[in-house]
C-alpha positions in Angstrom: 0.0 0.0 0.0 1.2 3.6 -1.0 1.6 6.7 1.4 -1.0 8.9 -0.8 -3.7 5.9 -0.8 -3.0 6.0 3.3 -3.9 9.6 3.3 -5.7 10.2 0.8 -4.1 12.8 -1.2 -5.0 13.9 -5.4 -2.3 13.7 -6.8 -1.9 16.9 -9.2 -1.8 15.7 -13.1 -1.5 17.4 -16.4 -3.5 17.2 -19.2 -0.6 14.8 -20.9 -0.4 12.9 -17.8 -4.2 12.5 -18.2 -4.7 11.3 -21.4 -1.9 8.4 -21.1 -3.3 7.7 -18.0 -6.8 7.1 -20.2 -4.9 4.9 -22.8 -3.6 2.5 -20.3 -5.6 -0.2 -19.9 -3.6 -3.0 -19.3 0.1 -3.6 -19.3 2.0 -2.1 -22.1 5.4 -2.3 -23.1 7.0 1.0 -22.9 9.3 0.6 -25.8 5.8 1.4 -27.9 4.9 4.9 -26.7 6.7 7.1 -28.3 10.1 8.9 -26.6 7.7 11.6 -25.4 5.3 9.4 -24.0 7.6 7.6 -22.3 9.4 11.4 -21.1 6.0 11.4 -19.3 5.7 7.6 -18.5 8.9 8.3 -16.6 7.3 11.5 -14.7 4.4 9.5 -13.9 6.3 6.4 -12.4 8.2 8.7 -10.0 4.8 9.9 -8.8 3.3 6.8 -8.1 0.6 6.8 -10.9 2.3 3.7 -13.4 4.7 0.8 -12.4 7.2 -0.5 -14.1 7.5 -4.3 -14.3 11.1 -5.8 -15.9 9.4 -8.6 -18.1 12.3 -10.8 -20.1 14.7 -7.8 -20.6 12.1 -5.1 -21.4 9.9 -3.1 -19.2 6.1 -2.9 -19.2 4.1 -0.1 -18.2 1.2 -0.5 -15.7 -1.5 1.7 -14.1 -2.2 2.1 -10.4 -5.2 1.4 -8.9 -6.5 4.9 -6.7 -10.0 5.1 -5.8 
């Protein structure tokens, strides 16, 4: 369990952030999104939002489950 689903905090994101957020609806290797995407993908892991699994040498991209 994460510190921000203990406490219950939003978690600011931006409109980008959003929209990748949308298009994630399973695991997806990150080597598809485009090096933008994955600019944000980065951003997004550091705040909790994705995780990044190590599958076989590459990495998959995951959403997290908030309420």
């Amino acid at each position: 369990m994460k510190i921000n689903e203990l406490i219950d905090i939003k978690i600011y994101t931006t409109n980008e952030e959003q929209k990748l957020l949308d298009q994630l609806d399973g695991p997806s290797y990150i080597s598809l999104f485009n090096e933008r995407d994955q600019f944000i993908l980065n951003n997004m892991i550091k705040k909790s939002l994705v995780s990044k699994i190590a599958k076989n040498g590459t990495y998959l991209v995951v959403k997290n489950d908030y309420k």
